[in-house]
PDB file with SEQRES, HELIX, SHEET and CRYST1 records, atoms N, CA, C and O in Angstrom:
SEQRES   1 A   26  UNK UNK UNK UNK UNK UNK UNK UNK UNK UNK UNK UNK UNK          
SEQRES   2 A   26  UNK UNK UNK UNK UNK UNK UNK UNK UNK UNK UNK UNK UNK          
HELIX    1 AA1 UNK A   10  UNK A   25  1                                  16    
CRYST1    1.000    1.000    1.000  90.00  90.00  90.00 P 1           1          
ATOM      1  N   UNK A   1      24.109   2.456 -19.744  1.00  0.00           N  
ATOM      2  CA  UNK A   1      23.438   1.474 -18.878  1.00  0.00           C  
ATOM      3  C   UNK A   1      21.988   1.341 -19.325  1.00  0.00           C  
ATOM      4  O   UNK A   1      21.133   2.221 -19.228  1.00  0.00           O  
ATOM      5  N   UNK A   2      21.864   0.386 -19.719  1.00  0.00           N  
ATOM      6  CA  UNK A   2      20.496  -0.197 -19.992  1.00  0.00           C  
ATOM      7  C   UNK A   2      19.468  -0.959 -19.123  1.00  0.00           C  
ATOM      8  O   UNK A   2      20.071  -1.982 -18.798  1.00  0.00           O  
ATOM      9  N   UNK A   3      18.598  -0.987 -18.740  1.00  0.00           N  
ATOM     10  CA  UNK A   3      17.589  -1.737 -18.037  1.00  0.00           C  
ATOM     11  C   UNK A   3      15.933  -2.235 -18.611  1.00  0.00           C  
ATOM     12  O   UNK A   3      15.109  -1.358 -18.870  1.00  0.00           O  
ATOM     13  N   UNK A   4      15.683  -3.307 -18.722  1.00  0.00           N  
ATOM     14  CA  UNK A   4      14.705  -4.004 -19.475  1.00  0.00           C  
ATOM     15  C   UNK A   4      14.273  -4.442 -18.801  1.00  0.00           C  
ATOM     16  O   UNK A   4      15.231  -4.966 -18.232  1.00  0.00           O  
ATOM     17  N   UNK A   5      12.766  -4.949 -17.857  1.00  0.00           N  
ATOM     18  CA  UNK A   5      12.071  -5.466 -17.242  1.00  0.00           C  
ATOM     19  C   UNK A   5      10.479  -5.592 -17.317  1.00  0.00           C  
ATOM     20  O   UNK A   5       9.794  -4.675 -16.864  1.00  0.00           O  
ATOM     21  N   UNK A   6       9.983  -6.536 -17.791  1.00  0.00           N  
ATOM     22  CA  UNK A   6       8.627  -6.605 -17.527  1.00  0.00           C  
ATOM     23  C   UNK A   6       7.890  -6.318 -16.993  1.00  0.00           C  
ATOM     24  O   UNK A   6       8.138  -6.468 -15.797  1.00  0.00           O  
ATOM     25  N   UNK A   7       6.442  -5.702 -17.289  1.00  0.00           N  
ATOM     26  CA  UNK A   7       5.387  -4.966 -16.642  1.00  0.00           C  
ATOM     27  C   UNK A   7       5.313  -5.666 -15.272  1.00  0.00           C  
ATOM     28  O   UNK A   7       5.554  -6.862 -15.430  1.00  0.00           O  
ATOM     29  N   UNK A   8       5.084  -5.378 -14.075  1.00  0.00           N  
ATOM     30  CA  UNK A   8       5.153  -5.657 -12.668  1.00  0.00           C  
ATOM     31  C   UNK A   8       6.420  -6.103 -12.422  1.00  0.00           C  
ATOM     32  O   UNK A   8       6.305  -7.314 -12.230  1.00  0.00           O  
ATOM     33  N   UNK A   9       7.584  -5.780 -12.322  1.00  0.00           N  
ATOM     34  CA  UNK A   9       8.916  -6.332 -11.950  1.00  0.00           C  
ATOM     35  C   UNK A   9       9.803  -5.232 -11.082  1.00  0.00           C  
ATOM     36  O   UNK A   9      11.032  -5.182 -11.123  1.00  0.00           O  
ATOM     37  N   UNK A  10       8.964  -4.367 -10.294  1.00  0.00           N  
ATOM     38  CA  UNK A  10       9.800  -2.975  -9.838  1.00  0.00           C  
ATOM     39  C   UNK A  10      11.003  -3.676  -9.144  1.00  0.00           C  
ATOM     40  O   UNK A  10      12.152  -3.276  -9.331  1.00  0.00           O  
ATOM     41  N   UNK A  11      10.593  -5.154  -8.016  1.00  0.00           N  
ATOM     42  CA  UNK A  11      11.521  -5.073  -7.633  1.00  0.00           C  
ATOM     43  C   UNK A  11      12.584  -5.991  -7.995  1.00  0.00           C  
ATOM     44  O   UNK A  11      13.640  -6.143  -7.381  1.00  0.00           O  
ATOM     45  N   UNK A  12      12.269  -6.492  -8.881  1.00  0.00           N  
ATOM     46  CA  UNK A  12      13.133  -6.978  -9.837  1.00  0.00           C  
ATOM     47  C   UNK A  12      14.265  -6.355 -10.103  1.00  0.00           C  
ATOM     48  O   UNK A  12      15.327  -6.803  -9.671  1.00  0.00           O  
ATOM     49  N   UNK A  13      14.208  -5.267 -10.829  1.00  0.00           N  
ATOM     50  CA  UNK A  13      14.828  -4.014 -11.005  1.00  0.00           C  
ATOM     51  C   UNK A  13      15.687  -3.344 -10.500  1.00  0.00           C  
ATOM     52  O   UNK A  13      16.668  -2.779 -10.982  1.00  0.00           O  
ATOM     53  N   UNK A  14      15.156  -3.439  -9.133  1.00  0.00           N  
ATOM     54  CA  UNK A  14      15.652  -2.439  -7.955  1.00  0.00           C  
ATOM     55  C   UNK A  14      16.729  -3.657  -7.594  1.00  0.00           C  
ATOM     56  O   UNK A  14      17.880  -3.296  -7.351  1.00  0.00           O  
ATOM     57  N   UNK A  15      16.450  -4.951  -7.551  1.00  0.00           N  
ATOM     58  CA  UNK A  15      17.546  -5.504  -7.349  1.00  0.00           C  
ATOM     59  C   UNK A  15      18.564  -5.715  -8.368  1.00  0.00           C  
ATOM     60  O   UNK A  15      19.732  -5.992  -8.092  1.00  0.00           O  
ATOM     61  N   UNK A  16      18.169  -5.597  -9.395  1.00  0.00           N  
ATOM     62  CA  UNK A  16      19.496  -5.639 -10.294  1.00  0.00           C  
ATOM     63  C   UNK A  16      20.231  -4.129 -10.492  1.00  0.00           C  
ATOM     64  O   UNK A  16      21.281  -3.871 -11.081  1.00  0.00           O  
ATOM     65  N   UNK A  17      19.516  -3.436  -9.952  1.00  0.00           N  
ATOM     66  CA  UNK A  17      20.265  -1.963  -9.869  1.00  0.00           C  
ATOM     67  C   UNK A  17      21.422  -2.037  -8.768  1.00  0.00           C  
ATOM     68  O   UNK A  17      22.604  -1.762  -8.974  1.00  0.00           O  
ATOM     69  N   UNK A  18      20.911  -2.423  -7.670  1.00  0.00           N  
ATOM     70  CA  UNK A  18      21.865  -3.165  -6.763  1.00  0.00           C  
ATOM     71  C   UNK A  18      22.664  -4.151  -6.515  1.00  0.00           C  
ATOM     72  O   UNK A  18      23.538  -4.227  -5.652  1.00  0.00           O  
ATOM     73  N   UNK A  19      22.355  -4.870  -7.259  1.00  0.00           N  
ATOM     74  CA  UNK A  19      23.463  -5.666  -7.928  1.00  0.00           C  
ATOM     75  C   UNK A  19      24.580  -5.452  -8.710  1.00  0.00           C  
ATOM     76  O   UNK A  19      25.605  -6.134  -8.680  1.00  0.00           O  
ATOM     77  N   UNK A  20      24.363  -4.482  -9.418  1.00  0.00           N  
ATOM     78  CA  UNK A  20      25.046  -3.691 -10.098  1.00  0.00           C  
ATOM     79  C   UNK A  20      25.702  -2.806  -9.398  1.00  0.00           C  
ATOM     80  O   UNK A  20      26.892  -2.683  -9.690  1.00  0.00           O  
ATOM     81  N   UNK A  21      25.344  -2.245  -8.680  1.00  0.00           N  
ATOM     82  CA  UNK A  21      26.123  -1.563  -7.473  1.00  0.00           C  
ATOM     83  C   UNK A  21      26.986  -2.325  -6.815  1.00  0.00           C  
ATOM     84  O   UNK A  21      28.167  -2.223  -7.150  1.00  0.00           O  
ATOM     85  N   UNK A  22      26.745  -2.958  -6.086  1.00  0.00           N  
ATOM     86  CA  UNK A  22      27.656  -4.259  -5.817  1.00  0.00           C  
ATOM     87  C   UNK A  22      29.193  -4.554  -6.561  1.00  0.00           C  
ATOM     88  O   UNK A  22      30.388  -4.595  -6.269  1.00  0.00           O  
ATOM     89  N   UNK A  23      28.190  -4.741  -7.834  1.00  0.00           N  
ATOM     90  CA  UNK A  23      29.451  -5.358  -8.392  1.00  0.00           C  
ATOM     91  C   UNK A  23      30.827  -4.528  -8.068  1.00  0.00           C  
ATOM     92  O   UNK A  23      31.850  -4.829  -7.453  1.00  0.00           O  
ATOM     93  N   UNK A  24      30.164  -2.713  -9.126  1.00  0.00           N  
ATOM     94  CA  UNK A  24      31.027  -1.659  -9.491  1.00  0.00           C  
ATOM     95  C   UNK A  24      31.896  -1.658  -7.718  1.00  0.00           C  
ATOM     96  O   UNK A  24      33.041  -2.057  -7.506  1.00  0.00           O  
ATOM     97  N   UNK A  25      31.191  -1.245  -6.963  1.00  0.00           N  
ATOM     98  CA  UNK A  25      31.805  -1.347  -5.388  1.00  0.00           C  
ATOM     99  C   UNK A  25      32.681  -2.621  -5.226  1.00  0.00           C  
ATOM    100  O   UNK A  25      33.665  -2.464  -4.503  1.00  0.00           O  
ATOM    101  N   UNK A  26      32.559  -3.454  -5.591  1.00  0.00           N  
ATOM    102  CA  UNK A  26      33.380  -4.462  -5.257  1.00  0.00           C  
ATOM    103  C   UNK A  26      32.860  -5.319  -3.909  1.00  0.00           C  
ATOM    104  O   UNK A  26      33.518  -6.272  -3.491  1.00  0.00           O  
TER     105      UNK A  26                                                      
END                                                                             
């Protein structure tokens, strides 16, 4: 698992982490 995000984007991040969660959960 990889994650790439631009300087100031924490929650950027945090939502695609959760998104990703999401997905795997169904």
């Amino acid at each position: 698992i990889g994650i790439s995000a631009p300087q100031g984007s924490g929650k950027t991040t945090l939502v695609y982490a959760l998104n990703h969660l999401f997905q795997v959960t169904g």
